[in-house]
C-alpha positions in Angstrom: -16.8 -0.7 -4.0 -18.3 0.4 -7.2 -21.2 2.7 -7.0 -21.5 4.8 -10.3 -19.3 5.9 -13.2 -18.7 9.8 -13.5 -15.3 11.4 -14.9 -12.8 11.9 -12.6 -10.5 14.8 -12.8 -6.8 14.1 -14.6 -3.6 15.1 -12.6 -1.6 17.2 -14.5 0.1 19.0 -11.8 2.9 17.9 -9.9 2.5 19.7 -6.3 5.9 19.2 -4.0 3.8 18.3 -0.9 5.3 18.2 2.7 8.9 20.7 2.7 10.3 18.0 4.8 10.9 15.3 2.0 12.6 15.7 -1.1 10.5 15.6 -4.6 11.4 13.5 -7.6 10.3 11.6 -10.2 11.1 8.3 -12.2 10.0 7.3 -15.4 8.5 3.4 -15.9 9.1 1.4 -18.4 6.0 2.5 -20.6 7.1 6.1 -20.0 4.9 6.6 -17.0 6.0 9.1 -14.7 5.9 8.4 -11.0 6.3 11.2 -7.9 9.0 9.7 -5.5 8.9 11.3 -2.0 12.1 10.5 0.3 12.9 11.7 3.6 16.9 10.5 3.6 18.6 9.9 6.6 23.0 10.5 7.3 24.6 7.6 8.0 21.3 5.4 7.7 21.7 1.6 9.2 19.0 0.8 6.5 16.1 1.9 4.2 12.5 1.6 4.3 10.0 1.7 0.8 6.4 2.4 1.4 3.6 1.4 -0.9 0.4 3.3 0.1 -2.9 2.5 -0.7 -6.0 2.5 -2.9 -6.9 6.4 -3.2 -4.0 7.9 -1.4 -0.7 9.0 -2.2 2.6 9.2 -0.4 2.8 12.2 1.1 0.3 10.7 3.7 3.1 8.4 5.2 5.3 12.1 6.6 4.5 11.0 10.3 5.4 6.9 9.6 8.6 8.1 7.6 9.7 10.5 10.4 9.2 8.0 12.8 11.8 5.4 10.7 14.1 8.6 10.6 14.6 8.5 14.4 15.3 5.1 14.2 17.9 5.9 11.8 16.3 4.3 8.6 16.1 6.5 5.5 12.6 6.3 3.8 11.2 6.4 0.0 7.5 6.4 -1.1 5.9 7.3 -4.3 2.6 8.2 -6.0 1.4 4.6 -7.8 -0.1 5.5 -11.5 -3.3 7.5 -11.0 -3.0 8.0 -7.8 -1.5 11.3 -5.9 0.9 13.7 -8.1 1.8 10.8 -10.4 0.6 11.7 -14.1 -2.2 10.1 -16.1 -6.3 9.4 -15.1 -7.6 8.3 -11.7 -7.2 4.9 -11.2 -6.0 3.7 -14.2 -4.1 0.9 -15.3 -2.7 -0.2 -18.9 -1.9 -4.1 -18.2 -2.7 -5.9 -14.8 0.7 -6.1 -13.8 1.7 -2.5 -13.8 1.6 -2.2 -10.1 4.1 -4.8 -9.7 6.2 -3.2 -12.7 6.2 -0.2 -11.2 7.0 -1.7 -7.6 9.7 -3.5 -8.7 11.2 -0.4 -10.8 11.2 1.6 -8.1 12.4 -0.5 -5.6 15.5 -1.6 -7.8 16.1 2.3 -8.1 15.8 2.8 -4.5 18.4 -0.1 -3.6 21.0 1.2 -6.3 20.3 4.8 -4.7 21.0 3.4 -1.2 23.4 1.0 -1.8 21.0 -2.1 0.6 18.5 -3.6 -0.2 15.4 -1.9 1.4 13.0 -3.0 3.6 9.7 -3.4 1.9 6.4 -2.1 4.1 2.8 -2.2 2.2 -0.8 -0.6 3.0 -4.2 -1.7 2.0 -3.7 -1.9 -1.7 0.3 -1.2 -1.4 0.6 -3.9 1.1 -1.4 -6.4 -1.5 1.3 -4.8 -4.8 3.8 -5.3 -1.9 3.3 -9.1 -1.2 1.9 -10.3 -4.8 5.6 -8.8 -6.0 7.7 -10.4 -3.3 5.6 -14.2 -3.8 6.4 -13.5 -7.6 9.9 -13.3 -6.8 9.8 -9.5 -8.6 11.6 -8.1 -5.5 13.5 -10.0 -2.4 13.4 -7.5 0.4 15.2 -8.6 3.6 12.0 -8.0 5.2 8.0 -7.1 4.4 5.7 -5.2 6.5 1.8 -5.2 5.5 -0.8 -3.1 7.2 -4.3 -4.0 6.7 -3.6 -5.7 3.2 -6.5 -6.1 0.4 -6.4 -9.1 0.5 -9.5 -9.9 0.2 -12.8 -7.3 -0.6 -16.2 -7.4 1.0 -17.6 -6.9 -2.4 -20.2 -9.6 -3.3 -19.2 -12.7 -5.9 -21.8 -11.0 -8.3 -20.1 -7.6 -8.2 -16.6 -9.4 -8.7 -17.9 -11.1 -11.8 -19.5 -8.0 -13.3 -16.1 -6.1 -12.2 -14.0 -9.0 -14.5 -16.1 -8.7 -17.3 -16.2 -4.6 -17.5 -12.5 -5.2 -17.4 -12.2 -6.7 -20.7 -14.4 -4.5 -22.0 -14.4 -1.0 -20.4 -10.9 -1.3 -18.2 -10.7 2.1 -17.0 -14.4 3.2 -17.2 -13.8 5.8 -14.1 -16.0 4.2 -11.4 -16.2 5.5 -7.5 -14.8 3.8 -5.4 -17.0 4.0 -2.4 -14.2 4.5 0.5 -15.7 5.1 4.0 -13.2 7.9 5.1 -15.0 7.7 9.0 -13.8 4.4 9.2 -10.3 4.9 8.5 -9.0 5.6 12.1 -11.0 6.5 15.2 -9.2 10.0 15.1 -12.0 12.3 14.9 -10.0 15.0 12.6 -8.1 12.0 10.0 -11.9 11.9 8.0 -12.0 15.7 7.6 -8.1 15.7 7.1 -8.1 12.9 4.1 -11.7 14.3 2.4 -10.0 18.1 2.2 -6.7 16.2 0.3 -6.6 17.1 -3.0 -4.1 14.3 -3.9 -7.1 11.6 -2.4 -9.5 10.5 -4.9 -12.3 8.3 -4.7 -12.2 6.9 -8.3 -11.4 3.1 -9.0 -11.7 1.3 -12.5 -13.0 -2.4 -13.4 -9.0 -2.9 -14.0 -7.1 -2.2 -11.3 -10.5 -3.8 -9.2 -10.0 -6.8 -11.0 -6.3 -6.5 -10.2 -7.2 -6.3 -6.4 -9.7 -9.0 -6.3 -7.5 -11.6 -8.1 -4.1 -10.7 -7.1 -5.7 -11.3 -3.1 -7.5 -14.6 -3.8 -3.8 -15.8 -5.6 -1.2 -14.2 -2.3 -3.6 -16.2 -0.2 -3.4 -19.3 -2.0 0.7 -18.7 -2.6 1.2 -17.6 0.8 2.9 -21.0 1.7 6.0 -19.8 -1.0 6.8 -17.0 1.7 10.4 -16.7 1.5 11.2 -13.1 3.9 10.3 -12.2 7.0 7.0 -10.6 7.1 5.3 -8.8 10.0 1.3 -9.0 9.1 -1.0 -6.2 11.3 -4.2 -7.1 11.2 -7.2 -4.1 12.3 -9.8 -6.3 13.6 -12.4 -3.7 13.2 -11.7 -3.1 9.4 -14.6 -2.4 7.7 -12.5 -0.8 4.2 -11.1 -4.6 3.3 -12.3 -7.8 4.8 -9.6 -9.0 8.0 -10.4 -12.4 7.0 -8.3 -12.5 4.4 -5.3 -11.7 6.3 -6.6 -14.8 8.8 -6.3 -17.2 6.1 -2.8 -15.8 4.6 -1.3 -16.2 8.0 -2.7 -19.5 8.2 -1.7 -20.7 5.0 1.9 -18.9 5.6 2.4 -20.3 9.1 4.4 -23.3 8.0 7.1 -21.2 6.8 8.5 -19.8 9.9 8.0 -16.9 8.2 5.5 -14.9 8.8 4.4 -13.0 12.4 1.1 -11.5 12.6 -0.2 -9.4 14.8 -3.9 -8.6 15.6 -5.4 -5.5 16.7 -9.2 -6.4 17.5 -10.4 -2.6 18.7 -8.5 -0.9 15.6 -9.5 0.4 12.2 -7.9 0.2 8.6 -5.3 2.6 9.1 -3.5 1.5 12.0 -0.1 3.9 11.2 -3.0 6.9 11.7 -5.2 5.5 14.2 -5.7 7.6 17.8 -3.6 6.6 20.3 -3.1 4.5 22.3 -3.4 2.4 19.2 -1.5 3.9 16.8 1.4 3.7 20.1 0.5 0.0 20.6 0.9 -0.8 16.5 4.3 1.0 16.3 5.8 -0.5 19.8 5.1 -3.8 17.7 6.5 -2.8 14.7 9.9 -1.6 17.0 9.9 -4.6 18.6 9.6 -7.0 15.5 12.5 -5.0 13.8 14.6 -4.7 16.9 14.4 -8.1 17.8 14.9 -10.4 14.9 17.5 -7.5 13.4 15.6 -7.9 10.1 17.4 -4.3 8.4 
C-alpha cells in the first residue's frame, strides 16, 4: 500500500460534479467541511447513504444511486475528509475516529432530512467506516450493505507495524497509496475512466492506514455483536483488499442470523462497476435481498 512519500495536492475547490445530483455541504464537528451529493426521490418508500471508498469520492456512485432512484429510494453520498471535493490534504486524518464521526454526523443529518432512518450501504474503505460505526452502536440503520469491505489488507505484518509507528509520529506524512486501477473491474474503459478523475487520488497517510488495518482486525473479531441486517458481497478475485477477511467476518457473524453473504468468485473489487454480466448478477442480488426480507 505504501510505496513513497511525495506531497500531494490540497483540494481547495469545490467542483459540483454530475448535474443530476444536488450539491451541498455539512460542517463536522471540528469544523470540517464535507461535499454531500443526493439524488432525492418524490414520494421515496426509503433512503439509501453511501460511504465510498479509499481514493474515491461520491460522485462515482451516479450509476448505483440512479439505479435506487428507479426503485424508488432517494440516495445521499458524500466526499469523506481528504477525499473528493471535501476540504483539507489528501488522505488526512486528525484523530482515528473521524471517519466514524463524520459517518455518524452525516447519517443523523440525512435521517432528520428524510424523516427514516436510512439504509446504510459501504465500499472498500466506506464499507469498513460503515460496519466499525454500526458494531459501535454510532449509527443503527435498518439495514447495511458492504461491497468488497477492507477488512483486511494484503499488506505484510512488517509494513503494518512500520505503518503504526509512523502514525504516532508522522500521522499524515502524504504516502502513495499504491491502488491497482486495472484491477478495479474487468471493464476495459473504468481504469482509464478513474486515472483521468481529478477528484481520485492515490495518496494515503500512516493514520488513516493504521485506521484501516485496526478498525478490520477489530469488525472481524466483533462481528458476532451484529445487530442489523447486513448483505456482505464478496469479489472473489479482489486483488485491492484481501476476500479473506470478509470469509472470516461472515463466519464469525453467522450465529447471528444476521448476516447474508454473497460470493462472486470471477469478480473484481468494484462489483457496483464491474462489466456485465457481473455487475447484472451483483445488483439482481442486491434487488432480491432488499425485496425479499423488506429490509427499507
Amino acid at each position: 500500500m505504501l510505496l513513497r512519500a511525495r506531497s500531494p495536492r490540497v483540494c481547495d475547490v469545490e467542483q459540483a460534479g454530475s448535474t443530476d445530483s444536488d450539491v451541498t455541504t455539512l460542517t463536522m464537528a471540528d469544523g470540517q467541511r464535507l461535499q454531500l451529493r443526493d439524488w432525492p426521490q418524490t414520494q421515496a418508500r426509503g433512503a439509501v447513504l453511501i460511504v465510498h471508498g479509499l481514493g474515491e469520492h461520491s460522485g462515482r456512485y451516479q450509476r448505483l444511486a440512479q439505479w435506487f432512484n428507479v426503485r424508488g429510494y432517494s440516495v445521499r453520498s458524500y466526499d469523506q475528509r481528504g477525499h473528493g471535493s471535501s476540504l483539507g490534504p489528501r488522505g488526512a486524518l486528525m484523530h482515528s475516529d473521524d471517519l466514524l464521526e463524520d459517518l455518524a454526523t452525516v447519517y443523523r443529518d440525512y435521517a432528520n432530512a428524510e424523516a427514516t432512518e436510512p439504509l446504510l450501504l459501504g465500499h472498500s474503505m466506506g464499507g469498513l467506516v460503515a460496519v466499525r460505526a454500526v458494531l459501535d452502536q454510532r449509527i443503527t440503520p435498518p439495514a447495511l450493505v458492504l461491497s468488497s469491505p477492507a477488512l483486511r489488507s494484503r499488506e505484510p505484518a512488517w509494513l503494518r507495524r512500520l505503518v503504526g509507528r509512523l502514525a504516532g509520529v508522522t500521522p499524515n506524512l502524504p504516502m502513495r497509496s499504491g491502488l491497482k486501477a486495472d484491477k478495479l473491474s474487468h471493464d476495459p474503459n473504468l481504469a482509464a475512466a478513474y486515472l483521468g478523475d481529478p477528484l481520485c487520488m492515490g495518496w494515503i497517510t500512516p493514520l488513516l492506514a493504521d485506521f484501516i488495518f485496526r478498525a478490520g482486525d477489530s469488525a472481524i473479531t466483533d462481528a458476532a455483536r451484529l445487530a442489523v441486517p447486513t448483505l456482505l458481497l464478496v469479489a472473489g478475485q479482489d486483488e485491492l483488499v484481501d476476500p479473506s477477511g470478509s470469509h472470516d467476518f461472515s463466519t464469525a457473524a453467522a450465529a447471528t442470523g444476521k448476516l447474508t453473504t454473497r460470493i462472486f468468485c470471477s469478480l473484481y473489487h468494484e462489483l457496483f462497476n464491474e462489466a456485465e454480466p457481473g455487475r447484472g448478477q451483483v445488483l439482481m442480488q442486491l434487488g432480491d435481498w432488499l425485496d425479499r426480507d423488506g429490509r427499507v
